[in-house]
C-alpha positions in Angstrom: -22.4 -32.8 -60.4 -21.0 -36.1 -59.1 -18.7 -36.6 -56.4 -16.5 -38.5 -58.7 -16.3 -35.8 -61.5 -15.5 -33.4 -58.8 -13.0 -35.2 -57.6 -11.0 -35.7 -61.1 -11.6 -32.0 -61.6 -9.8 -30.8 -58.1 -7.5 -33.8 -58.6 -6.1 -32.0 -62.4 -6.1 -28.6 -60.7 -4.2 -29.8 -58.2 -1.5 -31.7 -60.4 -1.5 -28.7 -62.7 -0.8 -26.2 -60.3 0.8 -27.3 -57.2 5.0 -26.6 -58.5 3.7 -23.7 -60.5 3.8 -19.9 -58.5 0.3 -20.0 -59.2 -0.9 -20.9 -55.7 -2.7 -24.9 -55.9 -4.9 -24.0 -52.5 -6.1 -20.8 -54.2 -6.9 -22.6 -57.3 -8.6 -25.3 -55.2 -10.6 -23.1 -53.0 -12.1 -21.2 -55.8 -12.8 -24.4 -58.2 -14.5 -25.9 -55.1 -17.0 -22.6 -54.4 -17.7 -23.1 -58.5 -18.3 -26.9 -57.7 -20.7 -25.7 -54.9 -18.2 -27.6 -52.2 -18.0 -27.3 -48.4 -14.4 -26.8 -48.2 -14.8 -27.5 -44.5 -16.3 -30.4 -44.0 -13.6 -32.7 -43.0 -13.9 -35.1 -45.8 -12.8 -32.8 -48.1 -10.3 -31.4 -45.9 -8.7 -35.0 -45.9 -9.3 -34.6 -49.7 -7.3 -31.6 -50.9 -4.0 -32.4 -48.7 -4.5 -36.2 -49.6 -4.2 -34.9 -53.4 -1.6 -32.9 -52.7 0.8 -36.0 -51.3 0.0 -37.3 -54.7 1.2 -34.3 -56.5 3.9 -35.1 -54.7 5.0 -38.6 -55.9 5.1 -36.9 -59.3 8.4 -35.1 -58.0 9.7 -38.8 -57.0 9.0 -40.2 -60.0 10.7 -37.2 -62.2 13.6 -37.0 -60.0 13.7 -40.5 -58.3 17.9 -40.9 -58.6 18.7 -37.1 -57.8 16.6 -37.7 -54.2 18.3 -40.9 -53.2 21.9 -39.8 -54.2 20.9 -36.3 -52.1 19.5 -38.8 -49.5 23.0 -39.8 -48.3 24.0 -35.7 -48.8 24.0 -32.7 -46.9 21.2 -31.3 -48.7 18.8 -33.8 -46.8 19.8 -31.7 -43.8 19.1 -28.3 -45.1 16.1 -29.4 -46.1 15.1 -30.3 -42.7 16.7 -27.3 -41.5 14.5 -25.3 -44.5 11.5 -27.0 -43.0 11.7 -25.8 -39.3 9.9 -22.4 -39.8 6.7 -24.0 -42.2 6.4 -26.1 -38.9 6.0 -23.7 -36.4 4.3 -21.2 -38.6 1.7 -23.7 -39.6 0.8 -24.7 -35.8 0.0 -21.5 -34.9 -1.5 -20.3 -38.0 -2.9 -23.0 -39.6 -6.8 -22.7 -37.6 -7.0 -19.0 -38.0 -5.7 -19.0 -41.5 -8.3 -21.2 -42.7 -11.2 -19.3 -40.5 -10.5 -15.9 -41.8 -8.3 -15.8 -45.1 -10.0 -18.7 -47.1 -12.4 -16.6 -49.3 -12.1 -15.0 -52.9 -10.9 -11.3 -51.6 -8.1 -12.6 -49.6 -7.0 -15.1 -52.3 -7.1 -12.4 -54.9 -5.0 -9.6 -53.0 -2.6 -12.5 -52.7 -2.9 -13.1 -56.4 -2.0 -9.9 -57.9 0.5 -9.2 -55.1 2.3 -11.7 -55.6 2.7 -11.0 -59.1 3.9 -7.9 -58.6 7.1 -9.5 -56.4 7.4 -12.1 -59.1 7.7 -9.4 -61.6 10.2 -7.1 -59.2 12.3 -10.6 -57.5 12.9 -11.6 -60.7 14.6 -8.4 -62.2 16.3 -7.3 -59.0 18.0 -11.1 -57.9 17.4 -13.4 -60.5 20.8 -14.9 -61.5 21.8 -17.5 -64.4 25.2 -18.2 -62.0 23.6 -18.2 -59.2 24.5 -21.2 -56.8 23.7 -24.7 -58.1 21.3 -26.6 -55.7 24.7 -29.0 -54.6 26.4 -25.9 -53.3 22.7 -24.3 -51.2 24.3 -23.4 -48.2 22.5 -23.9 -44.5 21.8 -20.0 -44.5 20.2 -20.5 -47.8 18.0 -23.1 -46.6 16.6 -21.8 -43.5 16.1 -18.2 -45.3 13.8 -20.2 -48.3 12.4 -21.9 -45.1 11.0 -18.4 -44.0 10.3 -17.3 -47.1 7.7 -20.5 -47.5 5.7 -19.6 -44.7 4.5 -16.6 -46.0 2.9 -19.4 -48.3 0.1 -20.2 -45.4 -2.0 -17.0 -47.1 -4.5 -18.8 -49.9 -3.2 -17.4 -53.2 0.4 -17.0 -52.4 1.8 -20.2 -53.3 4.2 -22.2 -51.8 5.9 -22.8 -55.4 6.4 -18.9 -56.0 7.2 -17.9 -52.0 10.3 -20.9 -52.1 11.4 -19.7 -55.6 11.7 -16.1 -55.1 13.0 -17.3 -51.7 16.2 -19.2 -53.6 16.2 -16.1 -55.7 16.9 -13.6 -53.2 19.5 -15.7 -51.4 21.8 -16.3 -54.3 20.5 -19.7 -56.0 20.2 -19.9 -60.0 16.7 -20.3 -61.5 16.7 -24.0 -62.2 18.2 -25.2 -58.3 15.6 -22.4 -56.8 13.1 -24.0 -58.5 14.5 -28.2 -57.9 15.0 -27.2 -54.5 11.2 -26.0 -54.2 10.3 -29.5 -55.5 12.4 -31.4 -52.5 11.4 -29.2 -50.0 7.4 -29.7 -51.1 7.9 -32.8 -50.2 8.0 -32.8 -46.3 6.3 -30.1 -46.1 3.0 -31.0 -47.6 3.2 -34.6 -46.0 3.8 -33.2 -42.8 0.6 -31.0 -43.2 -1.2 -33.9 -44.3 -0.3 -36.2 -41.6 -1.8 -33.6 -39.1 -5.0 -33.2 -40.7 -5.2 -36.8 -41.1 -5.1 -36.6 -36.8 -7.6 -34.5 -36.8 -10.2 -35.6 -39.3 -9.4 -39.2 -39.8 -12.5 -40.6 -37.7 -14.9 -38.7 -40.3 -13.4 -40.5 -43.0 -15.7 -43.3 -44.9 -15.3 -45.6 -47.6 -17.1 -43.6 -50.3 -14.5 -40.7 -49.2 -11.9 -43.1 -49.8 -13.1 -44.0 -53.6 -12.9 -39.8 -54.3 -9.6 -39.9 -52.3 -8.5 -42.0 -54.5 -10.0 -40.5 -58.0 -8.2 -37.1 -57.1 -4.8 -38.5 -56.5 -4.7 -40.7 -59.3 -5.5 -37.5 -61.7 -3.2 -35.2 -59.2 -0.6 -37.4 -60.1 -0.8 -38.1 -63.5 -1.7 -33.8 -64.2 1.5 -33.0 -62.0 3.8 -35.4 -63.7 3.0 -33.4 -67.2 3.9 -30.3 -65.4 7.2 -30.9 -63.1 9.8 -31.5 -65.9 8.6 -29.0 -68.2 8.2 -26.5 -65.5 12.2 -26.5 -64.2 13.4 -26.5 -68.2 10.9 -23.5 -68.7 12.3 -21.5 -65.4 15.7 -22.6 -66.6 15.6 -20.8 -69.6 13.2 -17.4 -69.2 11.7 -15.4 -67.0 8.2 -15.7 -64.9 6.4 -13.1 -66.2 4.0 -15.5 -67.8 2.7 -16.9 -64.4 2.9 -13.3 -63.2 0.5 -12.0 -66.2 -2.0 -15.3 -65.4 -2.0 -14.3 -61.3 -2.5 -10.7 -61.9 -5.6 -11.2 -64.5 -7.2 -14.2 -62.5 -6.8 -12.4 -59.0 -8.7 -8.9 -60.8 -11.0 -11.5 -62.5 -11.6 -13.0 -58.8 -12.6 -9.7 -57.7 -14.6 -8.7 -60.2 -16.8 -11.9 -59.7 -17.0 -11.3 -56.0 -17.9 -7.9 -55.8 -20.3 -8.8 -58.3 -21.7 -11.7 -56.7 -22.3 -9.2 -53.4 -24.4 -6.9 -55.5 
C-alpha cells in the first residue's frame, strides 16, 4: 500500500478517535499492524504525535473564543496545575510503556476494562448539575490530572480517563468532557515536542510530505467529531462507546489468539 494512502488512513483514525473514550493510540497501533507498519521506527513515531497536534487545532478552531476568554482566566492555571502529573508520569513511563504494553493483548484488556468503568462511572457519579467548567475547582483539576495518566496504557484513552476523571470529582457531563478538550491540548503537544528531541534527526523530506497528509485528514476528521461529540455527552449516556470498546477489545483478542495458532 502507499505511504500516502497510509498516511490519510492513520490521519482519519486519528481525527475520528482522539476526543472520543475510544483510545486514538489503540486505534492507531492496531490499524498500523493491519497496514503492516513499524510503529517504531522513528519516522512514524514523529508521525502519530505529529497527527495528533493536528487533532488538536480542531479543538481551536471549534472553541477558538471560549480558549482566549479562559486565557486571561483562572482555568488556564488549573489546567497547568491538571497537567503536572501527565508530565511526570510520562518521563518515567513513557520508554517502558511503549517496550512492553504496545501489542493487541494489552490494548484489548484496556478496551474492555475500560468499558466496564465507563459503564459503572457513569451510573455511580454522572451528574446533569454537576459543576460547570467556569466553576472547576484547583482540587478538581489536579485529581482529572491523575486520572489522565492512567491514559499512558494503549487502549485506555486519554478522552475516557479525563472524562470519568471530571465525573468522579463533581463536574457535569458537558464541562468534563470541554475541559478534556483544553487539557488535550498541552498535553499531547508537550508529548510531541519530546519526541520531536528525540527523533527529529531521522526525519526526511518524504517523512515530511506523509506528516503532512496525516495532519491535514487528522484535522479535517476531528473537526467532524469535536462539536458533535460534547452535544452528544451533553445529552445521554456513554454506553455506546462502552458497547464499541467492549466488542472491538473481545474482537482484538480473538484475532490475536488466533493469529498465534
Amino acid at each position: 500500500m502507499p505511504v500516502d494512502l497510509q498516511a490519510v488512513i492513520l490521519g482519519i483514525i486519528e481525527g475520528l478517535t482522539e476526543f472520543l473514550p475510544v483510545s486514538s493510540t489503540g486505534h492507531l497501533l492496531l490499524a498500523m499492524k493491519f497496514l503492516h507498519i513499524d510503529d517504531q521506527q522513528p519516522s512514524w513515531e514523529i508521525f502519530l504525535y505529529g497527527i495528533q497536534v493536528a487533532a488538536v487545532l480542531a479543538i481551536v478552531i471549534a472553541f477558538g473564543k471560549r480558549i482566549w476568554r479562559f486565557l486571561f482566566s483562572p482555568l488556564l492555571f488549573k489546567l497547568i496545575v491538571a497537567l503536572l502529573p501527565a508530565v511526570v508520569v510520562g518521563l518515567l513511563f513513557d520508554k517502558p510503556v511503549e517496550e512492553h504494553l504496545h501489542n493487541p493483548p494489552s490494548i484489548a484488556i484496556a478496551l474492555v476494562l475500560g468499558a466496564a468503568l465507563m459503564v459503572l462511572i457513569e451510573r455511580r457519579w454522572r451528574d446533569e448539575s454537576g459543576n460547570p467548567i467556569e466553576a472547576v475547582t484547583w482540587m478538581q483539576a489536579l485529581w482529572i490530572g491523575v486520572a489522565q495518566c492512567v491514559s499512558i496504557i494503549p487502549g485506555t484513552s486519554r478522552a475516557m480517563a479525563t472524562i470519568l476523571g471530571g465525573l468522579i470529582v463533581g463536574l457535569s457531563p458537558a464541562a468534563a468532557v470541554e475541559f478534556s478538550f483544553y487539557l488535550a491540548a498541552p498535553t499531547i503537544l508537550g508529548a510531541t515536542i519530546l519526541k520531536l528531541h528525540h527523533y527529529a534527526s531521522a526525519m526526511t523530506p518524504g517523512d515530511e510530505k506523509t506528516l503532512a497528509i496525516g495532519s491535514l485528514f487528522a484535522l479535517v476528521s476531528a473537526a467532524i467529531v469535536v462539536r458533535w461529540f460534547l452535544h452528544f455527552v451533553a445529552r445521554r449516556r456513554m454506553t455506546p462507546f462502552a458497547i464499541y470498546r467492549a466488542a472491538l477489545g473481545v474482537a482484538v483478542g480473538i484475532w490475536w489468539i488466533a493469529g498465534r495458532g
